[in-house]
C-alpha positions as CSV (number, residue, x, y, z in Angstrom):
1,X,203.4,-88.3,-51.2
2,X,206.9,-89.7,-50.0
3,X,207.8,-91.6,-47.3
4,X,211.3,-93.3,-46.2
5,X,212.8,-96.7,-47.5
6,X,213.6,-97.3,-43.7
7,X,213.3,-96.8,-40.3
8,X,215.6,-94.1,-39.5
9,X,218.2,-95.5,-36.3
10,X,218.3,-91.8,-35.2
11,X,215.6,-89.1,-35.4
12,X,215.4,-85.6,-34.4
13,X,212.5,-83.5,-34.4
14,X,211.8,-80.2,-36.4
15,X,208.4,-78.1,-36.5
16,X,206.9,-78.0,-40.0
17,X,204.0,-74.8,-39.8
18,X,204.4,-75.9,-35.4
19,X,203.8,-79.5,-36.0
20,X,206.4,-82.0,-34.3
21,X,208.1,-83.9,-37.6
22,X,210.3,-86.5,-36.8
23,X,213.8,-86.3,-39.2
24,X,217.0,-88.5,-39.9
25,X,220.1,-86.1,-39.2
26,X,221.8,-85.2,-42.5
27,X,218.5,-85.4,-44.4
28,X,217.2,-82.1,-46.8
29,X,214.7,-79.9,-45.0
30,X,213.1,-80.7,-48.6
31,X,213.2,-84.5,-48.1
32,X,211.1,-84.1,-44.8
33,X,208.5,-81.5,-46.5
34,X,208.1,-84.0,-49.5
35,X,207.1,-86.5,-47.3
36,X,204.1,-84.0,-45.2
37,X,200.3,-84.6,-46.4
38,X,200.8,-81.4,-47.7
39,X,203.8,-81.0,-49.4
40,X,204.3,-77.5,-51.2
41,X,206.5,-75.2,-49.8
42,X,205.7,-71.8,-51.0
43,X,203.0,-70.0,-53.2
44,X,204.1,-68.7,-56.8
45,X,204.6,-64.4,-56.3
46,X,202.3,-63.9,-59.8
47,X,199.3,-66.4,-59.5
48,X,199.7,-68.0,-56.2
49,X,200.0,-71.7,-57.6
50,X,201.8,-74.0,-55.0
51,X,205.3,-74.7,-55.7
52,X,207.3,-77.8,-54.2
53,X,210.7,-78.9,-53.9
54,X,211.3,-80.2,-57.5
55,X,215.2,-80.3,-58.7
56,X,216.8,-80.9,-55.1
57,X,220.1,-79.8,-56.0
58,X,219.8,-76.1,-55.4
59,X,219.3,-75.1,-59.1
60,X,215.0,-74.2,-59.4
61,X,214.7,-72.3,-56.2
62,X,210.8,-73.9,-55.9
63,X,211.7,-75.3,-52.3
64,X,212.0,-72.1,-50.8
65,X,210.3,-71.6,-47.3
66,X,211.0,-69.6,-44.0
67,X,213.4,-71.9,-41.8
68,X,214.0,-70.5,-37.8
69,X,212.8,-67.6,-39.1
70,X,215.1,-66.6,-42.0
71,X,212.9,-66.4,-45.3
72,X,213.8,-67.7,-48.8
73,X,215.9,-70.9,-47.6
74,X,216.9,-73.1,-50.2
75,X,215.5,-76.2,-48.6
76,X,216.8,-78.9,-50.7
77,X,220.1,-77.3,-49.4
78,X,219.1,-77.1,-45.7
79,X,220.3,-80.7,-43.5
80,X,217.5,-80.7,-40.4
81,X,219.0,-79.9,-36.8
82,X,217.0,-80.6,-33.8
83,X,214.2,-77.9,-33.1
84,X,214.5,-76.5,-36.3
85,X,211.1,-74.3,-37.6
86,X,209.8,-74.6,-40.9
87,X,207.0,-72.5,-42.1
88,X,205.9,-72.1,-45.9
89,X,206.8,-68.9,-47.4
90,X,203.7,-66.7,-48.2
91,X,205.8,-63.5,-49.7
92,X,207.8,-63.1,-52.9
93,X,211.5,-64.0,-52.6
94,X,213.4,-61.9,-51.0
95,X,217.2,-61.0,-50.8
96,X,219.1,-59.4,-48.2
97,X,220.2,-56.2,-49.1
């Protein structure tokens, strides 16, 4: 869908759903999913329509996925670090009590 302006200098690699994904340090974990062939992030909890990072500032909560295990990450809010897992969130949202 996306894809970079440039040829990132740097890269470091993070796992989206175990596949190697080449990343610029201080990009969004959103930024990197947007550019996937498939890029939704999470199903809706009600119908199950596919949801994608949309506002990227934090605000719409529709780039939430699972991130090094931890669920409901804001991604858009998330800069990639090296080894980093990324999985698509298949629950409703959920907060920590």
């Amino acid at each position: 869908m996306f894809r970079k302006l440039h040829e990132p200098v740097e890269t470091v690699t993070i796992y989206v759903e175990g596949r190697p994904v080449a990343a610029e340090p201080g990009e969004s974990v959103a930024a990197v999913l947007l550019r996937q062939a498939v890029a939704w992030s999470r199903p809706t909890p009600v119908k199950g329509s596919k949801r994608a990072p949309y506002c990227m500032i934090g605000v719409c909560f529709d780039c939430l996925a699972q991130v090094d295990g931890i669920g409901s990450v804001q991604t858009c809010m998330t800069p990639v670090e090296e080894g980093m897992r990324v999985e698509r969130q298949q629950r409703k949202r959920c907060l920590p009590s």
